[in-house]
C-alpha positions in Angstrom: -78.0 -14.5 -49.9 -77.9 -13.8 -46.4 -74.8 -12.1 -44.7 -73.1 -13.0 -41.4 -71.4 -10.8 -39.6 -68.1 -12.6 -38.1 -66.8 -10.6 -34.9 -63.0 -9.0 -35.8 -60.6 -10.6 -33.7 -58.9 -7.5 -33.5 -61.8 -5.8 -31.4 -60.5 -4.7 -27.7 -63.0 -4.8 -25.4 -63.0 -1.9 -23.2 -63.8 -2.2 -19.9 -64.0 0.4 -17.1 -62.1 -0.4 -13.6 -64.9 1.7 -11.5 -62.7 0.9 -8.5 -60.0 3.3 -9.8 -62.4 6.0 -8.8 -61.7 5.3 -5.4 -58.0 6.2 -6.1 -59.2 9.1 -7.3 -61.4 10.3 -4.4 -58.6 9.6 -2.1 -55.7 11.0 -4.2 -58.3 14.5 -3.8 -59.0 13.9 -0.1 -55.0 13.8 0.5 -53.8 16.5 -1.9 -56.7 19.2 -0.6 -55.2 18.2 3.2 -52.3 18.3 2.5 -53.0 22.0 0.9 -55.4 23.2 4.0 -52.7 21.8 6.3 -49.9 23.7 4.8 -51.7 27.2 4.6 -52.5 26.8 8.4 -49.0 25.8 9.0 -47.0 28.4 11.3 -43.6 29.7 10.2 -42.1 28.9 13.3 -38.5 29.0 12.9 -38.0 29.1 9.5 -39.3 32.4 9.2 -36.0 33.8 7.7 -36.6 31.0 5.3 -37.3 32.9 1.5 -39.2 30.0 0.8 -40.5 28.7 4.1 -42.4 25.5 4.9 -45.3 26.2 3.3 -44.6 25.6 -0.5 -43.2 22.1 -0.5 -46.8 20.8 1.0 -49.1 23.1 -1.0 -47.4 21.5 -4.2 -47.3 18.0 -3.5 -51.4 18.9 -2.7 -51.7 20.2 -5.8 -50.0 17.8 -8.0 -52.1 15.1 -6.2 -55.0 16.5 -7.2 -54.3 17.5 -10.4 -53.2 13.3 -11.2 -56.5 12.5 -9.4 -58.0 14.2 -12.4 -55.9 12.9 -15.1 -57.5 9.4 -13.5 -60.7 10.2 -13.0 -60.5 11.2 -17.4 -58.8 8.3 -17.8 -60.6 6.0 -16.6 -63.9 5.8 -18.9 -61.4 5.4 -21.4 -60.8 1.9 -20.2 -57.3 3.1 -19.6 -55.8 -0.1 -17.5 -52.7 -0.6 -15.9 -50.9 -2.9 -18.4 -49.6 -6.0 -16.2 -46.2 -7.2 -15.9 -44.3 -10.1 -17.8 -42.6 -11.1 -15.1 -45.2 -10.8 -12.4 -47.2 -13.9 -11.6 -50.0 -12.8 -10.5 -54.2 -12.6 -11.8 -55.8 -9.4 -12.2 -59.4 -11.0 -12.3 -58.9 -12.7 -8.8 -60.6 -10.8 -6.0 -58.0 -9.1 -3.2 -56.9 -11.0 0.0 -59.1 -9.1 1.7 -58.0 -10.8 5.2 -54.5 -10.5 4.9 -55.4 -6.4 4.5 -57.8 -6.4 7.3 -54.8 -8.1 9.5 -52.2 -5.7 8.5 -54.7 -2.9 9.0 -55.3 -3.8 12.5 -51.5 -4.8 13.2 -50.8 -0.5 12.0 -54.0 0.5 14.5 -52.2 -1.4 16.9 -49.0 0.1 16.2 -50.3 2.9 16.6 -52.4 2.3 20.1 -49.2 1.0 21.5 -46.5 3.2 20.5 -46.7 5.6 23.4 -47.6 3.5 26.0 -45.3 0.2 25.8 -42.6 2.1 23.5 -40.9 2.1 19.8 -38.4 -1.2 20.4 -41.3 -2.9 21.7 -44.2 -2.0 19.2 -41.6 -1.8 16.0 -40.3 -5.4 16.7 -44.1 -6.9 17.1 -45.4 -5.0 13.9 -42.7 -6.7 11.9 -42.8 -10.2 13.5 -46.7 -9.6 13.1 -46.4 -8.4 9.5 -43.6 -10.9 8.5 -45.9 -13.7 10.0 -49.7 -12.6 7.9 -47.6 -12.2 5.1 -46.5 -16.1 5.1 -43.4 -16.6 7.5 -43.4 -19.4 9.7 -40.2 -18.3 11.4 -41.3 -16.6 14.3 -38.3 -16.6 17.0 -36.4 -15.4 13.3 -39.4 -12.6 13.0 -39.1 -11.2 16.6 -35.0 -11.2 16.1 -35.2 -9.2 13.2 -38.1 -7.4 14.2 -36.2 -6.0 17.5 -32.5 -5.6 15.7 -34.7 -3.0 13.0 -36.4 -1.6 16.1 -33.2 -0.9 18.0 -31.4 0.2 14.9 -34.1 3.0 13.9 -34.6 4.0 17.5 -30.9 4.9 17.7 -30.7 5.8 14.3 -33.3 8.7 14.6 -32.1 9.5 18.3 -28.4 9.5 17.7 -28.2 10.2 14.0 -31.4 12.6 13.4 -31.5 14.1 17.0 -35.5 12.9 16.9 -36.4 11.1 20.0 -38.7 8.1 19.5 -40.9 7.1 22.5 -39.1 4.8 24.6 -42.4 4.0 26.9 -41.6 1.1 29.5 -37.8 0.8 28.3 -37.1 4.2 29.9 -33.9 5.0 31.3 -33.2 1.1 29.8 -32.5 2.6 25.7 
């Protein structure tokens, strides 16, 4: 008599997400800047402040790293983020790793531009650019949208917040 061992269908494979530890190296990187940044911070004018602008930082830092760790322990457990009903989507196909690379490069050039050619300017292209890598074929739509949003949050920070936003070659225009 020979005996066969039939695999239990109840068996869970568990597999570990080694990717996830990237999250966690980051989540580290951010929390312990976030905490250097905050103890080199000056008081400034909130000096009279009891609990001053330090605190807020140090603990957002902290609780960063602190989650970083509950990943990183996590994770060999083959702990997995449990997928939506409703979403549509498949965890075992590979990122779009173009469309990322695109919107990367659109934020670098947000960022190159800002000063120079101005908020309306830069804010409107990054969301026709970002509406159109994401899939919108509606490109005079984008760049309407794009510059209402631009104008809106330039005068909402200016007039509302008091912040001034760089107006670069629309000076003395906005």
């Amino acid at each position: 008599m020979t005996m066969t061992e039939e695999p239990k269908e109840n068996a869970v494979a568990k597999t570990v997400d080694k990717a996830q530890y990237l999250v966690c190296v980051v989540l580290v990187l951010v929390g312990a800047f976030l905490i250097y940044d905050a103890i080199t911070l000056e008081a400034g004018f909130a000096k009279v402040d009891p609990v001053g602008p330090k605190q807020f930082p140090i603990a957002i830092g902290v609780i960063l790293i602190v989650l970083a760790v509950i990943l990183a322990l996590a994770i060999p457990r083959g702990s997995v983020g449990e997928a939506d009903a409703g979403e549509d989507v498949d965890p075992t196909i590979p990122g779009d790793w173009r469309t990322v690379g695109l919107l990367v490069a659109l934020f670098v050039g947000l960022i190159l531009l800002v000063n120079p050619l101005g908020w309306v300017i830069t804010g409107a292209l990054f969301f026709a650019g970002a509406a159109t890598i994401l899939g919108s074929r509606h490109y005079i739509r984008n760049i309407a949208i794009g510059t209402l949003l631009a104008l809106a949050s330039f005068y909402g920070f200016y007039s509302g917040l008091g912040i001034p936003l760089p107006a670069g070659i629309l000076d003395g225009i906005l």
